[in-house]
N, C-alpha and C positions, 0 to 999 in steps of 0.2 A: 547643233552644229558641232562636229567634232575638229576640232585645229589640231596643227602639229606644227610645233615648236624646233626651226633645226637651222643647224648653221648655214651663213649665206656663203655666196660664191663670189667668183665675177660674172659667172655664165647669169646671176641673179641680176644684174647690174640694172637693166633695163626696166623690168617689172619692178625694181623697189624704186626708183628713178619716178614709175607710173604712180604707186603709193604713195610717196612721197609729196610730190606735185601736185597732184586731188588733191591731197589732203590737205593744203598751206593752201592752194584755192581757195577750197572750201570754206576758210576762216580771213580770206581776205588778204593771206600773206603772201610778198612774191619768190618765187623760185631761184636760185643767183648760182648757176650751171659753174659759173669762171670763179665762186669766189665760197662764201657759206656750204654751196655742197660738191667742191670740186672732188670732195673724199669718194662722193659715191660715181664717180669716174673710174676708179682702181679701188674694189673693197680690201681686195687683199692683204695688197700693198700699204694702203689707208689704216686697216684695222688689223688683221693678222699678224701682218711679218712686221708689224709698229709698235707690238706687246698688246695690244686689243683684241675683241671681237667683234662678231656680227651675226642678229638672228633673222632669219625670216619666220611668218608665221603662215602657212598654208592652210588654205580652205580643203574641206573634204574630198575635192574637184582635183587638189593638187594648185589651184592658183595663189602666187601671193597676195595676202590679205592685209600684211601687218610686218610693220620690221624695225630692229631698233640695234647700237652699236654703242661700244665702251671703245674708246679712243684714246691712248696714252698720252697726255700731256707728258708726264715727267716720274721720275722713279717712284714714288709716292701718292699722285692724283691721275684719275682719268676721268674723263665729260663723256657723259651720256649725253649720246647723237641719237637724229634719227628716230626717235620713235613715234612713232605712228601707225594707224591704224583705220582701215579704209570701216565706213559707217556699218555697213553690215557685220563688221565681225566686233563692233564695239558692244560696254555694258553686261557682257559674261564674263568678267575679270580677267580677262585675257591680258590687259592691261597690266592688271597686277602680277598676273603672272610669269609678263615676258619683263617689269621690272625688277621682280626678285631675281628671274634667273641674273640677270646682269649684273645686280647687285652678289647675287655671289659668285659671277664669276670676277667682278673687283677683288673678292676677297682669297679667292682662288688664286689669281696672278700679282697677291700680294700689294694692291695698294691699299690707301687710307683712310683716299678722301674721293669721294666722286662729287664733281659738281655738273652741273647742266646749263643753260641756257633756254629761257619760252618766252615766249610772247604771252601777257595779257588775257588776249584774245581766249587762249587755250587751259579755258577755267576746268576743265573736268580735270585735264593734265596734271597742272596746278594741284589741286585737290589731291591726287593720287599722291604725288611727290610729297605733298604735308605731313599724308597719312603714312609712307615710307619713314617719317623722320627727315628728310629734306630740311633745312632752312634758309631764309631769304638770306642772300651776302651781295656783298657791292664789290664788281670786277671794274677794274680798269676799261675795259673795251669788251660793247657788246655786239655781237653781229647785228648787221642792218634789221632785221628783222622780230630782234629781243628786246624786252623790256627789263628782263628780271634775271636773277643769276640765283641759282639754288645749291645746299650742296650740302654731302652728307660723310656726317665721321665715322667710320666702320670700325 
């Protein structure tokens, strides 16, 4: 299966909304439209013109498969949002793939520190971020549906 790695839109907005949603189903997590993912309402807005980005990852079909977002907290740190990946396009390292990009586009738009937020649940996830260098920290406030806070010095 050949993917392709490329920026999102807002014309995206719906189909990664789709992604998205499967995907925390699938693992039992619920969806929180008004609060956790009001970002992916306005990506642009949300992640572009906020000092972030945002990737889609499309099937050889041209549908979204997979998509993930650097979110600027503050001059220095951004949270990796968003990523996910619908089952058939997992286990080809697409994963890892669409974490590195992110990971250097942090280093690209100059920050330091990326952290993230997962749930438990989302042990393969988990695993990846380890293997990135990722480690566990303790945030003040985690969104309704995270256990764990991760985060890495660049």
């Amino acid at each position: 299966m050949d993917l392709i790695v490329r920026d999102a839109s807002n014309t995206d907005e719906a189909a990664i909304r789709e992604v998205v949603y499967s995907v925390l189903s699938e693992y039992g997590l619920a969806p929180d439209p008004g609060g956790t993912d009001a970002d992916l309402a306005d990506l642009e807005n949300s992640y572009w013109k906020g000092g972030g980005v945002f990737h889609v990852v499309l099937s050889p079909e041209g549908s979204i498969v997979g998509c993930g977002g650097l979110f600027r907290l503050g001059a220095v740190e951004a949270e990796l949002r968003k990523m996910y990946l619908l089952p058939d396009a997992r286990g080809r390292g697409l994963g890892r793939l669409l974490l590195n990009r992110l990971i250097a586009d942090a280093r690209r738009l100059g920050y330091q520190h990326v952290v993230l937020e997962t749930a438990s649940v989302l042990t393969e996830a988990i695993e990846l971020y380890r293997s990135a260098g990722f480690s566990p920290v303790s945030r003040d406030h985690l969104s309704s549906r995270c256990d764990q806070a991760w985060r890495l010095s660049l």
